[in-house]
Structures are given as structure tokens and as C-alpha cells.
C-alpha positions in Angstrom: 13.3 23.9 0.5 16.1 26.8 2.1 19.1 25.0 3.5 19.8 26.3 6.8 22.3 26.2 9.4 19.5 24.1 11.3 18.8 22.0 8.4 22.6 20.6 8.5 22.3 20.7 12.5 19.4 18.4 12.1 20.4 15.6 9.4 23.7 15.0 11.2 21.8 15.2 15.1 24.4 18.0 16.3 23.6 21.1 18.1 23.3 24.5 16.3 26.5 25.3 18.2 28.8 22.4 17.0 27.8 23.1 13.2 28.9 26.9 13.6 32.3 25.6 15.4 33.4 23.1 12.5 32.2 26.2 9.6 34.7 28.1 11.8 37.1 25.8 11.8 37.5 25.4 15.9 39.8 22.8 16.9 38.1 21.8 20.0 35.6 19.9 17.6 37.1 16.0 17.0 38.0 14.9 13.5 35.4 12.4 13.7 32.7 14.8 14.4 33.9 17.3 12.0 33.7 15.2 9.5 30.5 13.5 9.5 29.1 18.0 9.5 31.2 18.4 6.7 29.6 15.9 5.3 26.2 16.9 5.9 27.0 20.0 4.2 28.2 18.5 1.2 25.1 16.0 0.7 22.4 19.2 1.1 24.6 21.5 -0.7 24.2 24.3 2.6 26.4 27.6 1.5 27.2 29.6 4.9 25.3 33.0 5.3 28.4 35.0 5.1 29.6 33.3 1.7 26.5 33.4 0.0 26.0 37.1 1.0 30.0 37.9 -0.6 29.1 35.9 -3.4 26.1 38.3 -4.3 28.6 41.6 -3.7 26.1 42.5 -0.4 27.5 43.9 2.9 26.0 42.0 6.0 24.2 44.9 7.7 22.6 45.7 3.5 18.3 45.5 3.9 18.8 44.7 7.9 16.5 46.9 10.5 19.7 48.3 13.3 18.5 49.8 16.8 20.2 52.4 17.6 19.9 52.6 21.7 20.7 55.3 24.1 20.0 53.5 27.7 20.1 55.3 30.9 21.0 58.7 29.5 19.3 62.0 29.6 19.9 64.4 26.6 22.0 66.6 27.7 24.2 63.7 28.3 23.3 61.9 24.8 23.7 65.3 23.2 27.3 65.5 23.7 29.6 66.4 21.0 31.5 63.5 21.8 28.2 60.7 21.7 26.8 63.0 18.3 30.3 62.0 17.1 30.0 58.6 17.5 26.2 58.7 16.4 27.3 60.2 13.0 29.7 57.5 12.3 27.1 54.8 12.7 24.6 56.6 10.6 26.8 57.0 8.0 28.2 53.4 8.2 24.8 51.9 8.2 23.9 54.3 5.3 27.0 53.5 3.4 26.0 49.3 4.4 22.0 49.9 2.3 20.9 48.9 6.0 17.6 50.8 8.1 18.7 53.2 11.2 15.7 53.3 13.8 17.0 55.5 17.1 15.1 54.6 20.5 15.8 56.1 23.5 15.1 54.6 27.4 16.4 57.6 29.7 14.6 55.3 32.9 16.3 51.5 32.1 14.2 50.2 35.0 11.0 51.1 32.8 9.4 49.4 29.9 9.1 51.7 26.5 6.6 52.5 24.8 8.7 51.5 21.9 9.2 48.0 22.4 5.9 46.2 21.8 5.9 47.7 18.2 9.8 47.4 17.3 11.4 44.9 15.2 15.1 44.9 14.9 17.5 42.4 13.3 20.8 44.0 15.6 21.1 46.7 18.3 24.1 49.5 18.0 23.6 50.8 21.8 25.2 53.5 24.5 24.7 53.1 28.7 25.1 55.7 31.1 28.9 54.3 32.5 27.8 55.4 35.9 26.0 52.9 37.5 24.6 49.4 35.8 22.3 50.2 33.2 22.7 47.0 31.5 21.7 45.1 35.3 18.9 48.1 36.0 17.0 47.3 32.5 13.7 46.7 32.6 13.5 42.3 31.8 11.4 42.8 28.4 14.3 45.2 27.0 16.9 42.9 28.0 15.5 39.7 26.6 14.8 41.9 23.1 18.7 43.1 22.8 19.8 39.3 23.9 18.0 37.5 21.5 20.3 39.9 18.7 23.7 40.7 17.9 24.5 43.6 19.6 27.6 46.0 19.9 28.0 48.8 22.6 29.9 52.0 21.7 31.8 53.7 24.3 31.6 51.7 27.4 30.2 47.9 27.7 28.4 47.8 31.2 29.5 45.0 33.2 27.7 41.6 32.8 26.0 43.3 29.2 26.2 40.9 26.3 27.6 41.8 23.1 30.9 43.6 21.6 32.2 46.9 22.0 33.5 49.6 19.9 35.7 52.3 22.5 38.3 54.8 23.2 41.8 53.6 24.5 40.5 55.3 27.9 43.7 54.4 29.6 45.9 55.5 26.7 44.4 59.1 27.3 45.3 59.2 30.8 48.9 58.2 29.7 48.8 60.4 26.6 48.1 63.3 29.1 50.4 62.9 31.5 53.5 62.2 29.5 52.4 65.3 27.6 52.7 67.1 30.7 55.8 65.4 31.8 57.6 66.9 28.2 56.6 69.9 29.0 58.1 69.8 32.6 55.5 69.5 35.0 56.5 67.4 38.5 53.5 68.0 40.3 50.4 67.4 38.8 46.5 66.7 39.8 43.8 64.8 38.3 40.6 66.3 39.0 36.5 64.8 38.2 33.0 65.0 39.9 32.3 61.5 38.7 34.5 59.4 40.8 32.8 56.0 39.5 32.1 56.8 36.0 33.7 53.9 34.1 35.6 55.4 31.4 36.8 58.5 33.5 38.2 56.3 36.0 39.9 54.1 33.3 41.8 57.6 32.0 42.3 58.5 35.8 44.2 55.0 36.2 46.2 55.6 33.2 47.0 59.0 34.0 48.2 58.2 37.8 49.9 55.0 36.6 51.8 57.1 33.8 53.1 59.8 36.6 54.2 57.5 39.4 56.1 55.9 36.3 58.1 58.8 35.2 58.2 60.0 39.0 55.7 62.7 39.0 53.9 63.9 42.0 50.4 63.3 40.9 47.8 64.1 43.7 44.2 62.8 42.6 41.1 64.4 43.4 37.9 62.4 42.2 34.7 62.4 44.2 31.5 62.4 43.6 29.8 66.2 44.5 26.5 66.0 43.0 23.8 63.5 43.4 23.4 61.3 40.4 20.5 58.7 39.2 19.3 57.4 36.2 18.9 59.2 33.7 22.3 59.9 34.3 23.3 64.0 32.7 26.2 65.8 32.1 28.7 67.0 34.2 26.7 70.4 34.9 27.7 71.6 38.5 30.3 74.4 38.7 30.1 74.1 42.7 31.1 71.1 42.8 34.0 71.5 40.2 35.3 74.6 42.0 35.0 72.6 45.5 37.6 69.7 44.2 39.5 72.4 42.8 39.7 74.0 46.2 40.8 70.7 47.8 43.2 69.7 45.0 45.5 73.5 45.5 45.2 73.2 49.4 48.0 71.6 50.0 50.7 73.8 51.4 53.6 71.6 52.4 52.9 69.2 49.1 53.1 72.5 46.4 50.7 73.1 44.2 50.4 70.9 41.0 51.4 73.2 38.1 49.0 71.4 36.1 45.3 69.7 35.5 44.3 66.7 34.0 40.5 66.5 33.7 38.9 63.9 31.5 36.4 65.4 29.9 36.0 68.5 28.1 32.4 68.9 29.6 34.1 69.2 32.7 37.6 71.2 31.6 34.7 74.0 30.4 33.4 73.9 34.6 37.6 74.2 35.7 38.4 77.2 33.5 35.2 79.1 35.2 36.2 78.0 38.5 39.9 78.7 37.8 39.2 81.9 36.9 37.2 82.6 40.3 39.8 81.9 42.3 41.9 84.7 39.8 44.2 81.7 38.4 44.9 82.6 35.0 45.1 79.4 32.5 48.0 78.4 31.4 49.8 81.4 33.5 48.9 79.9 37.4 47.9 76.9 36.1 48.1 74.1 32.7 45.1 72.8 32.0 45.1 69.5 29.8 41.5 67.3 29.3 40.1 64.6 26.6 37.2 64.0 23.8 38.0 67.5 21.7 34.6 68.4 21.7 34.9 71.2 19.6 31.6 72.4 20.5 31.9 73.0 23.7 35.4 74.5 24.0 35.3 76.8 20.7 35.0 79.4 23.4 37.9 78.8 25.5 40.6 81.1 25.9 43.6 79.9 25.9 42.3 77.4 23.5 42.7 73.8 25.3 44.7 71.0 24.7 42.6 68.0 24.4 43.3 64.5 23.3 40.7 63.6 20.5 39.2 59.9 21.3 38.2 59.7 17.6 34.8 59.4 18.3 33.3 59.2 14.6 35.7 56.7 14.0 34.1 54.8 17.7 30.9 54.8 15.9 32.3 53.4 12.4 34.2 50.5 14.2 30.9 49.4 16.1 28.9 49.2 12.9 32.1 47.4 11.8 31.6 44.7 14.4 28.0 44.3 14.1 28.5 43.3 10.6 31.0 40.5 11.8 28.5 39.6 14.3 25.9 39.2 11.3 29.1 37.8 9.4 30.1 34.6 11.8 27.9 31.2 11.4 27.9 31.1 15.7 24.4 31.4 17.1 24.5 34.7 19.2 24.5 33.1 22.6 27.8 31.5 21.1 29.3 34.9 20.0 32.7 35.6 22.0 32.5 39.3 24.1 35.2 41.1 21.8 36.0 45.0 21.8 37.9 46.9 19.4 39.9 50.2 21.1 40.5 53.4 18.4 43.9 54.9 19.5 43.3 58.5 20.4 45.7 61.4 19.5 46.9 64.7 21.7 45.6 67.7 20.3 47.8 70.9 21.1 46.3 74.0 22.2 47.7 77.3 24.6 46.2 75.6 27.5 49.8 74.1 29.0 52.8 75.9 29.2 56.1 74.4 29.5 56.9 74.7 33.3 59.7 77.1 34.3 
């Protein structure tokens, strides 16, 4: 007969949970208790999952089904250099692991897919639209399928969704950016997005606006919301409502201009050199321009080429398979598994975009 974590969690009348906290060593458990599971081990001769699987020279994800899950997203959104990225890293990972990629998509969360009757995985590698609550909008049957596995999000965890997280630093790019601009002698600044409550912008907005009022720049923020939005959420797409907050963000007579623009996204940096050069600002001449994700195929075009900050977003994808396979890894049941995130430092990548500021 297979010796199983439930076996041992039977013969010494514990629950599942308080066998995976003694393998793991958690203190909480008393001696006594501990010891009569250790015990238990010994006598049935149980070999944890993770040991067993080292001892045979496997990785934890090798002959496992993954789910790879784009939730609440329409593809020009999920088509992003910066989400392919991400996407290429987990393929490879899993590839690299001997484990089975299957890609599902759910653009509406609030419906059921036509996938899910028929679809069988062992873990779930998933990205959410960050505007919005995708995770709280799912359909119930999709939910109760991804919370009955180990799952790991990749850049952005909705709030309340279980799991881990592989991300950006999204605050460290709003601080990379404006110190950037700060060495190169820019006092007035402005932050500028048509997504004014998408997650991971706002995180580099707050980063970016907590970095100038540190090092005493004027840093005037312009983030509002200019075109409707619903699930499936798209791409930043609307010059209009670019070139609108750009209008509002220069009108300000007695205040100066900024001399420079931080936008988070290249998606949306690609909208402010158009609408910059409508207004007959020339970039970095009138204005520095400075945004983040170095999507290189989106901005190949630019001229002056832009300075970006590269999130690193293959390495995003790597790090979540990463995690999945400690989820797969750890004795703890998956209701039991602590909410952790891993952050990938992200690096400024110089282009002609910002001038130093006379």
C-alpha cells in the first residue's frame, strides 16, 4: 500500500495540516505532538513528496499538467510585449522542468469556459486584468478549479486571489525614474496615465511621487481615467485621451511647466510622443520623456529612442514557474500554503529620450 501524507495523518489521529507543520519543522506544533508524528512516520516508513522526488533526480513541476491563465484580458492586452515576455519565460521554464503547458484564456471572468468541463490541471501559472477584480468577478466554477491547486500569478495578484506571485518591483520603477530624472537635473516633473486605478501603474505612480517630494522635486500628477473600461480589459489605445491629460498636465502657468514625463508604460509613452508632437513639442528638446517595461516592440520606432526601465519580464515569468514548483515542493495542503511574492529588481535603460536640464 502507498504511504501518504494522509496515511501518517490517519494512524496518529491528526489533521493533514498538523503533519505538514511538524515535516516543516513549525514551532507552533508542541513537542509532544511532534513527536508522536514523527513517530508515525518512522513506524510506516512515509518519505515526504519533495524528498522522494530529489532522491529520483526529478524537478517538481517534471510529468505535471500547468494552466497557463490569462483572466479578464482581451488580446491586445495579453499580446503585449511585456505579458509575451513573461509568457516565454514560463514556457521555457516548464519545458526546461519535463512538465505539460496547456494555455486557456477567459477574456469575460464573470462567464463560465467552454474549457473548463474538459480540463485537468495539476497547478495554474495565471495573469488578471489589474484594473478592476477579476479574481472577485470570476465565474464560481473557475474559481473553485484554480483553489483546489497550487497556483502562482505573474504580474499583479488581485486582491483577495489565492496563491503566490511572481512581479516587477513596480514601486522601484517609479523611484528608478525619477531619481533618473533628478541626475539629470529636472525640478519640475509630471507623471502622466489614462489608467488611474490600474494596480501596478498606480504602484510605480506612488513610487515615482514619493521619490520626488523626497529629493524636493516639483512633481505634479496627472492620472485619470479618459476612456471607458470593462472586462475584457485592452490596451491603453486612446490618443485623445492621452493628449487631453497632456493638455491639463502643461497648463499650468504660474506652477512652470515640468521639463519632464514619467509615464508607466511604454504602451502609453508610444500615445505621448504622438500627442507631444501635436502640440509641436519636440522630445527631448521641449520636453524628456522617461516610461517603463522596454517593450522593444513597440518603441523600435521611436525617435529619439526612449529611455525605459526594463521590468525583466522573462525573468517575471521564470520566477513564477519557480514558485509553483515550491508550491508542488512543500508538504502543506494548499489551503495551508502562505500568500508569498517574489519582486525581480528592474534596471533603467538609457535612451535620447531625456536630456540633462539646462
Amino acid at each position: 500500500m502507498k504511504i501518504t501524507v494522509q496515511s501518517v495523518a490517519e494512524r496518529a489521529q491528526v489533521s493533514l495540516g498538523t503533519v505538514s507543520r511538524v515535516l516543516n519543522h513549525d514551532p507552533s506544533v508542541s513537542a509532544d505532538l511532534s513527536e508522536r508524528v514523527r513517530q508515525t512516520i518512522e513506524e510506516l516508513g512515509y518519505t515526504p513528496l519533495r524528498q522522494r522526488r530529489r532522491a529520483a533526480g526529478e524537478h517538481e513541476l517534471a510529468g505535471r499538467t500547468i494552466g497557463l491563465l490569462t483572466l479578464g484580458m482581451d488580446r491586445s492586452l495579453s499580446k503585449l510585449p511585456v505579458v509575451t515576455a513573461a509568457i516565454d519565460g514560463i514556457r521555457e521554464s516548464l519545458a526546461e522542468a519535463g512538465a505539460t503547458l496547456q494555455w486557456f484564456d477567459a477574456p469575460d471572468p464573470a462567464g463560465e469556459p467552454a474549457w473548463l468541463k474538459r480540463t485537468r490541471c495539476d497547478g495554474w501559472l495565471i495573469k488578471g486584468a489589474m484594473q478592476g477584480n477579476a479574481w472577485t468577478s470570476a465565474n464560481e466554477a473557475l474559481r473553485e478549479r484554480i483553489e483546489g491547486r497550487p497556483c502562482v500569478w505573474f504580474h499583479g495578484r488581485p486582491r483577495s486571489a489565492p496563491g503566490w506571485s511572481a512581479n516587477a518591483d513596480d514601486f522601484q520603477v517609479g523611484e528608478i525614474a525619477a531619481t533618473h530624472l533628478h541626475e539629470c537635473g529636472h525640478r519640475r516633473v509630471g507623471f502622466l496615465s489614462p489608467k488611474a486605478n490600474h494596480v501596478l501603474l498606480k504602484r510605480r505612480q506612488q513610487g515615482f511621487a514619493a521619490t520626488c517630494e523626497e529629493l524636493g522635486m516639483d512633481c505634479r500628477v496627472m492620472a485619470k481615467n479618459r476612456q471607458a473600461w470593462s472586462f475584457p480589459l485592452e490596451r491603453p489605445k486612446s490618443l485623445e485621451a492621452v493628449a487631453s491629460l497632456l493638455e491639463e498636465l502643461l497648463d499650468v502657468p504660474k506652477r512652470g511647466r515640468p521639463t519632464a514625463i514619467f509615464t508607466p508604460a511604454d504602451s502609453i509613452a508610444v500615445l505621448l510622443y504622438r500627442a507631444l508632437a501635436e502640440r509641436g513639442l519636440r522630445v527631448p528638446e521641449d520636453i524628456s520623456v522617461i516610461s517603463a517595461n522596454r517593450e522593444e516592440g513597440l518603441i523600435a520606432g521611436l525617435f529619439p529612442s526612449l529611455t525605459t526601465i526594463d521590468i525583466h519580464s522573462e525573468q517575471v515569468g521564470r520566477e513564477a514557474v519557480a514558485l509553483l514548483a515550491r508550491c508542488f515542493g512543500s508538504d502543506e495542503s494548499v489551503s495551508e500554503l502562505t500568500a508569498r511574492e517574489i519582486r525581480v529588481a528592474p534596471t533603467l535603460m538609457k535612451g535620447e529620450s531625456v536630456k540633462s536640464a539646462s
